[in-house]
N, CA, C and O of each residue as an XYZ file, in Angstrom:
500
protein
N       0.829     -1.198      0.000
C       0.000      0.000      0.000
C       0.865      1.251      0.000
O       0.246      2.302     -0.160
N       1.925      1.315      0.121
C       3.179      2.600      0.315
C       3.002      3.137     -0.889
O       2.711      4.311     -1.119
N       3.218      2.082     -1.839
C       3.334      2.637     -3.448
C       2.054      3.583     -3.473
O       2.243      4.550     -4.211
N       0.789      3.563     -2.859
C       0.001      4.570     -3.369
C      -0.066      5.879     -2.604
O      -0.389      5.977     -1.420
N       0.383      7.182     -3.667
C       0.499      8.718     -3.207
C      -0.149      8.915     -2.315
O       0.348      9.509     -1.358
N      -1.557      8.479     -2.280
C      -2.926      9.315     -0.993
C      -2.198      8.246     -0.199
O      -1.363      8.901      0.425
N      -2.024      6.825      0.169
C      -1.705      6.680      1.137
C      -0.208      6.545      2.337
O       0.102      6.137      3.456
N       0.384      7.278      1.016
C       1.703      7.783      1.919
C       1.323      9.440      2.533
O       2.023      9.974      3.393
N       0.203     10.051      1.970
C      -0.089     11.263      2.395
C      -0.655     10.866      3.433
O      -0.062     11.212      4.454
N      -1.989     10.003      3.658
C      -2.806      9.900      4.479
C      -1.956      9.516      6.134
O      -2.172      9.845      7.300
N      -0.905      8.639      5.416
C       0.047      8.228      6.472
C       1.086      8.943      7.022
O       1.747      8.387      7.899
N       1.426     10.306      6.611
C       2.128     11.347      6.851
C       0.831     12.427      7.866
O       1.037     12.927      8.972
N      -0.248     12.508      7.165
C      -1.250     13.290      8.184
C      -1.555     12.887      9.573
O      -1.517     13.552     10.608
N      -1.906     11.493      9.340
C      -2.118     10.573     10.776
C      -0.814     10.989     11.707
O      -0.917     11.375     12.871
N       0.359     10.851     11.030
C       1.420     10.820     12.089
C       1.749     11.867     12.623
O       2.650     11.945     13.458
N       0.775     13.214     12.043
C       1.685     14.490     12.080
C       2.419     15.308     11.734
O       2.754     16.419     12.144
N       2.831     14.245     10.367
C       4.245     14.647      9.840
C       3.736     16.060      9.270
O       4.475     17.037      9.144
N       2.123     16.026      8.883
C       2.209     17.030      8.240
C       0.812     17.627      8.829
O       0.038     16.683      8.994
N       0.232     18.849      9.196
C      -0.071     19.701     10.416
C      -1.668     19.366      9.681
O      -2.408     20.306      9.974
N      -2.139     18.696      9.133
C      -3.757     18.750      7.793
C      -4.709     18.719      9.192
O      -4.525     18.167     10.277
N      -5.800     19.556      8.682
C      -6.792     19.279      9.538
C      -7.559     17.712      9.326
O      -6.988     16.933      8.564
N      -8.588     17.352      9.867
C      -8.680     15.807      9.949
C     -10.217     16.274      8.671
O     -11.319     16.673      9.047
N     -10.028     16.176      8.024
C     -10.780     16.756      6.813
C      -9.878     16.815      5.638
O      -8.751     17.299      5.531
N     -10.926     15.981      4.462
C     -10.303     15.804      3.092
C     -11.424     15.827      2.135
O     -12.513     15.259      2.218
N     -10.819     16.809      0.947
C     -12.409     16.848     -0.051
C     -11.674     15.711     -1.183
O     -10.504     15.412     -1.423
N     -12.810     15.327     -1.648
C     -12.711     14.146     -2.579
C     -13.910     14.976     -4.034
O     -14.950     15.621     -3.900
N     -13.197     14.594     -5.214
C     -14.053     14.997     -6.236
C     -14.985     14.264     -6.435
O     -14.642     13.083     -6.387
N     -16.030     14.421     -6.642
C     -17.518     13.350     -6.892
C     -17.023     12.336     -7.831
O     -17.438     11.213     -7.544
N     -16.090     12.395     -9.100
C     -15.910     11.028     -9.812
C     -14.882     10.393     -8.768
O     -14.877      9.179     -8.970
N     -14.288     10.623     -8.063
C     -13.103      9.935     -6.878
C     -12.230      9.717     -7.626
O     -11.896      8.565     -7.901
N     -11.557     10.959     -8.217
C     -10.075     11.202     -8.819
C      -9.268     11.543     -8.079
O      -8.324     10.970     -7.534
N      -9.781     12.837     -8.050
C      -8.783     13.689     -6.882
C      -9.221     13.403     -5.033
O     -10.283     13.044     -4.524
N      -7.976     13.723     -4.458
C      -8.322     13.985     -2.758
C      -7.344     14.910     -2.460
O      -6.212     14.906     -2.944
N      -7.781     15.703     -1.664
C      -7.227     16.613     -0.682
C      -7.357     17.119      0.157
O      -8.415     17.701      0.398
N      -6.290     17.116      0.997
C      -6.297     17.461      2.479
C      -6.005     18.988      2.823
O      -5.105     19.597      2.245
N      -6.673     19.475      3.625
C      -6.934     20.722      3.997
C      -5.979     20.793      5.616
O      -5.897     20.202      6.693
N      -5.258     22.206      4.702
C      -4.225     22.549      5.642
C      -4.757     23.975      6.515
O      -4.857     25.130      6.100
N      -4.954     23.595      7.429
C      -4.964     25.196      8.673
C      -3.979     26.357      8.243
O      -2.798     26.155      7.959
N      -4.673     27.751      8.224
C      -4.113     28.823      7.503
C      -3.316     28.938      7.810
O      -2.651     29.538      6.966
N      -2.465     28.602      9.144
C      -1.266     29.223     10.067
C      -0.195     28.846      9.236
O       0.827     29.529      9.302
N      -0.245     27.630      8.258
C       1.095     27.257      7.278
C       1.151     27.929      6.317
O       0.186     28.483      5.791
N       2.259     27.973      5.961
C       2.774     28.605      4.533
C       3.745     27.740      4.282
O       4.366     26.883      4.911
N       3.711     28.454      2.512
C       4.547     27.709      1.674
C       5.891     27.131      2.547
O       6.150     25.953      2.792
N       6.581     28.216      2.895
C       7.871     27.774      3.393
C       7.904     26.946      4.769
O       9.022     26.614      5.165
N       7.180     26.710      5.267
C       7.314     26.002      6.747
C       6.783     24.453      6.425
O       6.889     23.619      7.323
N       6.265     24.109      5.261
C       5.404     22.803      5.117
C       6.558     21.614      4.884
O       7.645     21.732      4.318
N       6.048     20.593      5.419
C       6.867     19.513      5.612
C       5.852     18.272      4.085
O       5.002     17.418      4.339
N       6.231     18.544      3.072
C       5.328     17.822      2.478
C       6.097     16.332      1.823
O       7.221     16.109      1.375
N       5.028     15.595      2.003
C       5.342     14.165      1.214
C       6.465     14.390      0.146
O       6.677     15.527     -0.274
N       7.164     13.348     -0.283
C       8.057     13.285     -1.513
C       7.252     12.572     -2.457
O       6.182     11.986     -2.297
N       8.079     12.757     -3.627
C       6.857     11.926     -4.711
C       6.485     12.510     -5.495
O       5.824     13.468     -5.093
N       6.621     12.380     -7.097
C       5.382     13.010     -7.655
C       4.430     12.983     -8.343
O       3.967     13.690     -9.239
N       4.041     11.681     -7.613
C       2.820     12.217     -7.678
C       1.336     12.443     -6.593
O       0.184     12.053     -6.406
N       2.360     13.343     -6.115
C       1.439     14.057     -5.168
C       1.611     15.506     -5.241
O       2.527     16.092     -4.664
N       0.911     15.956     -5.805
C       1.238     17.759     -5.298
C       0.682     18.594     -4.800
O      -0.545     18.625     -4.695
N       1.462     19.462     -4.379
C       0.993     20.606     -3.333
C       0.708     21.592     -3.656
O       1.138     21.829     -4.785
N      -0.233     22.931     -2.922
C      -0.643     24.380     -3.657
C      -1.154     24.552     -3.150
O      -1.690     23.686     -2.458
N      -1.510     26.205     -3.032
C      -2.159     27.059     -2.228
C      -3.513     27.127     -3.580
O      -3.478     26.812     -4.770
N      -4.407     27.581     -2.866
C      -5.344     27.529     -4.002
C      -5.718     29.229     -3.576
O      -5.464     29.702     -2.468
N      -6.345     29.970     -4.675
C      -7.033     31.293     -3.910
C      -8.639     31.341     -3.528
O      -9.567     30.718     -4.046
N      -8.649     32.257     -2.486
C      -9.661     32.124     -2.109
C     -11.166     32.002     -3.240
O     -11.052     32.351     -4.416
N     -12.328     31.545     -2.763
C     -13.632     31.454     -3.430
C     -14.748     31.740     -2.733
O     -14.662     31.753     -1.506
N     -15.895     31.998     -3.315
C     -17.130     31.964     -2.461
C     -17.555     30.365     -3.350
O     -17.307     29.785     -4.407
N     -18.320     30.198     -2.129
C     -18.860     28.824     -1.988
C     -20.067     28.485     -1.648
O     -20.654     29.066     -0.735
N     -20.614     27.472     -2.353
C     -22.590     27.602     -1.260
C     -22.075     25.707     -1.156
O     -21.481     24.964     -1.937
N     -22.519     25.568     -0.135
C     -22.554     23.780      0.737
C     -23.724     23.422      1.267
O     -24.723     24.105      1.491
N     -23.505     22.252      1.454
C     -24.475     21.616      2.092
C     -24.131     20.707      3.119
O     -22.957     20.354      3.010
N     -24.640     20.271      3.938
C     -24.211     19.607      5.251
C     -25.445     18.444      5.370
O     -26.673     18.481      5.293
N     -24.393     17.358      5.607
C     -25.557     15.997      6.123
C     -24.401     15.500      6.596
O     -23.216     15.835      6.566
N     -25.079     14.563      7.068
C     -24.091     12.993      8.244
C     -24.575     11.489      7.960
O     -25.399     11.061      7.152
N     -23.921     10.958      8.734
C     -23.658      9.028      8.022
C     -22.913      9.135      6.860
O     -23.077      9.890      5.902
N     -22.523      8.740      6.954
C     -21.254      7.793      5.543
C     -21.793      8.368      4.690
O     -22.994      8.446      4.435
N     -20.467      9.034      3.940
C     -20.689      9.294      2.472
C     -20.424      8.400      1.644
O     -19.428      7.680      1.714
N     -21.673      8.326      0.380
C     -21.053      7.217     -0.579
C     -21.814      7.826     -1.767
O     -22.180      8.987     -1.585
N     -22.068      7.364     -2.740
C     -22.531      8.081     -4.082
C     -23.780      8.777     -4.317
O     -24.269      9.792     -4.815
N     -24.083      7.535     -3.602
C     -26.166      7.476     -3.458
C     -26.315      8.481     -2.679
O     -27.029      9.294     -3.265
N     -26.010      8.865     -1.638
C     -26.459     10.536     -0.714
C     -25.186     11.330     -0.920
O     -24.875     11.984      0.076
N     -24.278     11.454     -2.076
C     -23.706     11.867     -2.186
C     -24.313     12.850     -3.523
O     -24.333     14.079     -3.587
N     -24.698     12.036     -4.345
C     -25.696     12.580     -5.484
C     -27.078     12.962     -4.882
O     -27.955     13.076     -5.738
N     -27.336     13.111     -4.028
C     -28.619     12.969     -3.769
C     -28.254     14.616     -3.220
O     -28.563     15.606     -3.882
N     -27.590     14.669     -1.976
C     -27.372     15.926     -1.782
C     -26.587     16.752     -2.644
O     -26.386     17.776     -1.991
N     -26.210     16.826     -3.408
C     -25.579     17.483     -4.510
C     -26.413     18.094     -5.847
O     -26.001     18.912     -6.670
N     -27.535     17.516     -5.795
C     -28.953     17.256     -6.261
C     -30.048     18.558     -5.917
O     -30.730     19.388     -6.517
N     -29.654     18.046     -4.266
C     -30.483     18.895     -3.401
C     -29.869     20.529     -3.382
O     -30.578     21.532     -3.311
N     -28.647     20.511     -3.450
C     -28.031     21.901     -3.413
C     -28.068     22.543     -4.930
O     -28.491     23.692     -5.054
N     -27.620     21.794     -6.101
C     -27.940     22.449     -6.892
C     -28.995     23.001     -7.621
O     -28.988     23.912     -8.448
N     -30.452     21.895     -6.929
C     -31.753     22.783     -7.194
C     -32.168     24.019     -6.508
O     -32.999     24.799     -6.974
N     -31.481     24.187     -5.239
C     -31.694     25.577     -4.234
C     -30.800     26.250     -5.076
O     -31.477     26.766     -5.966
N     -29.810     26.457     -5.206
C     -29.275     27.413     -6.168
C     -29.769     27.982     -7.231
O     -29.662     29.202     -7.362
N     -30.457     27.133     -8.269
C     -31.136     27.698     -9.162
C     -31.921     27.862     -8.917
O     -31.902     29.036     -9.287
N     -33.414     27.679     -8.297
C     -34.218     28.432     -7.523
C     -33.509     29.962     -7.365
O     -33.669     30.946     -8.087
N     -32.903     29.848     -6.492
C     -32.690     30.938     -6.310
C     -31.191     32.286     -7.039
O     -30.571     33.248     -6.587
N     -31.257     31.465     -8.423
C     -30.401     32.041     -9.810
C     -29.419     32.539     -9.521
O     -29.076     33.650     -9.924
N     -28.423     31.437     -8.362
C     -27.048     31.619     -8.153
C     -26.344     30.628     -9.198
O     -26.740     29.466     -9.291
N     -25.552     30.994     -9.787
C     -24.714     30.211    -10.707
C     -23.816     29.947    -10.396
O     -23.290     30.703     -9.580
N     -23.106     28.795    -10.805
C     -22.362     27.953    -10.323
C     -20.972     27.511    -11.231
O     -21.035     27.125    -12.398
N     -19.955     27.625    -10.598
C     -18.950     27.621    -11.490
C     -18.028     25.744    -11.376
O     -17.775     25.607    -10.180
N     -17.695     24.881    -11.901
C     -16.724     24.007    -11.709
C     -17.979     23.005    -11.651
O     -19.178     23.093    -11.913
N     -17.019     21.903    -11.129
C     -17.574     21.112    -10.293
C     -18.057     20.923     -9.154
O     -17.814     21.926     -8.482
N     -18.836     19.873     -8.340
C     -19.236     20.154     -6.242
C     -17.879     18.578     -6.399
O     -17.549     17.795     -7.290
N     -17.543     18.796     -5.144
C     -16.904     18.270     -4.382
C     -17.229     17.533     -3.014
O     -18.398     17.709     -2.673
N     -16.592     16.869     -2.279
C     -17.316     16.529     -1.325
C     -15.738     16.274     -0.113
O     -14.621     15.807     -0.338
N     -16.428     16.887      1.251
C     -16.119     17.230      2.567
C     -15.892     16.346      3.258
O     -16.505     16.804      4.223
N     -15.335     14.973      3.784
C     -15.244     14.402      4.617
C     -14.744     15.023      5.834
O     -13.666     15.614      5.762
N     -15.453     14.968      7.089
C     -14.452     15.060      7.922
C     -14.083     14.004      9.401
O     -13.316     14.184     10.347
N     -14.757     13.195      9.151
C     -14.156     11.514     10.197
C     -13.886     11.108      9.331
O     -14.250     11.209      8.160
N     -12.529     10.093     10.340
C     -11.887      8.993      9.550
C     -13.351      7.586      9.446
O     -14.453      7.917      9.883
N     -13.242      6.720      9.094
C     -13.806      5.271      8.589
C     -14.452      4.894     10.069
O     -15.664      4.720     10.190
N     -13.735      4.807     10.938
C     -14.103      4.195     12.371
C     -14.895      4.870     13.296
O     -15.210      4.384     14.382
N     -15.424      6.616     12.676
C     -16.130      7.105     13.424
C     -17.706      6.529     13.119
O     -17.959      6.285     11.939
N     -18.728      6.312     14.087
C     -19.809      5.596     13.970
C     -20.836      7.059     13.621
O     -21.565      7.433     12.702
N     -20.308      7.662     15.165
C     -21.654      8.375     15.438
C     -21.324     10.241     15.159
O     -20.229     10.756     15.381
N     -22.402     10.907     14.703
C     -22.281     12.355     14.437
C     -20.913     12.339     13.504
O     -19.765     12.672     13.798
N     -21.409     11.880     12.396
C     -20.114     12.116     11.659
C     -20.569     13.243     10.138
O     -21.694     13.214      9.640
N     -19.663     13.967      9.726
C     -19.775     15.257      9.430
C     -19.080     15.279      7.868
O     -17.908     15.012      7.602
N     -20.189     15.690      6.892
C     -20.134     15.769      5.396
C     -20.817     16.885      5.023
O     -21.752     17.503      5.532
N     -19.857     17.087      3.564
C     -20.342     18.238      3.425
C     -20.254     18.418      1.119
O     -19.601     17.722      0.342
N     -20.872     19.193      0.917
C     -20.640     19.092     -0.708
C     -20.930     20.282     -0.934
O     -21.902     20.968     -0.618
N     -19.498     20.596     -1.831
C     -19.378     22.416     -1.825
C     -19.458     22.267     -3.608
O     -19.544     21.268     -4.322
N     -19.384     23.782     -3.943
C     -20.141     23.657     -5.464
C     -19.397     25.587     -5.227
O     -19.577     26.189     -4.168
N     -18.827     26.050     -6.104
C     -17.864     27.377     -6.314
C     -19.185     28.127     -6.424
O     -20.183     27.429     -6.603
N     -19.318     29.271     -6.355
C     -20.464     30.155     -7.026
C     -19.808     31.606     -8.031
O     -18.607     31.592     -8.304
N     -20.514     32.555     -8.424
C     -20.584     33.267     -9.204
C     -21.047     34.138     -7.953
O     -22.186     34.050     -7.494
N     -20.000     35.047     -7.404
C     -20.269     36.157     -7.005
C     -20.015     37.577     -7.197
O     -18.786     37.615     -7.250
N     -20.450     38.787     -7.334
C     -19.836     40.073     -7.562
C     -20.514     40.762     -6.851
O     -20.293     41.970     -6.770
């Protein structure tokens, strides 16, 4: 399992090696993952994985509209709420830029009150 990038990352976060909050967005087709770093780091202080193929970046800021539910994320209430957010949006003729994404924030072994989320960029001025 070493050979795979997310899980030499995942195994660098667990240990500390690297400061990630316990939260990772995953793209709805489950290409991409990434782990979300607390603002206090910067470029120069980060202790990041070797490898490449894993990479690192600051992204710039966005406005965002989400949605929040709990129990296990998996496709089926993953589409479902993603569903649900992008019909409130158009209802209410916010447009939407990219793709939605999705929020984990327990690891696998948490049972109870566990915390998801599916963000979608918006069109603001």
């Amino acid at each position: 399992m070493e050979d795979y990038p997310m899980a030499r990352m995942y195994r660098d976060v667990r240990a500390g090696t690297i400061g990630a909050r316990k939260n990772f967005i995953m793209s709805i087709d489950k290409k991409t993952m990434e782990f979300v770093l607390p603002n206090k780091y910067v470029k120069d202080s980060l202790i990041l994985p070797k490898g490449d193929q894993v990479e690192s970046y600051f992204s710039d800021p966005v406005h965002i509209a989400s949605i929040r539910y709990s129990g296990y994320s998996n496709y089926k209430t993953e589409l479902q709420h993603t569903n649900t957010l992008l019909k409130s949006l158009n209802d209410l003729n916010i447009k939407t830029k990219g793709s939605p994404y999705v929020l984990v924030y327990n690891g696998p072994y948490k049972f109870f009150n566990r915390r998801n989320e599916i963000h979608i960029e918006i069109q603001y001025e």
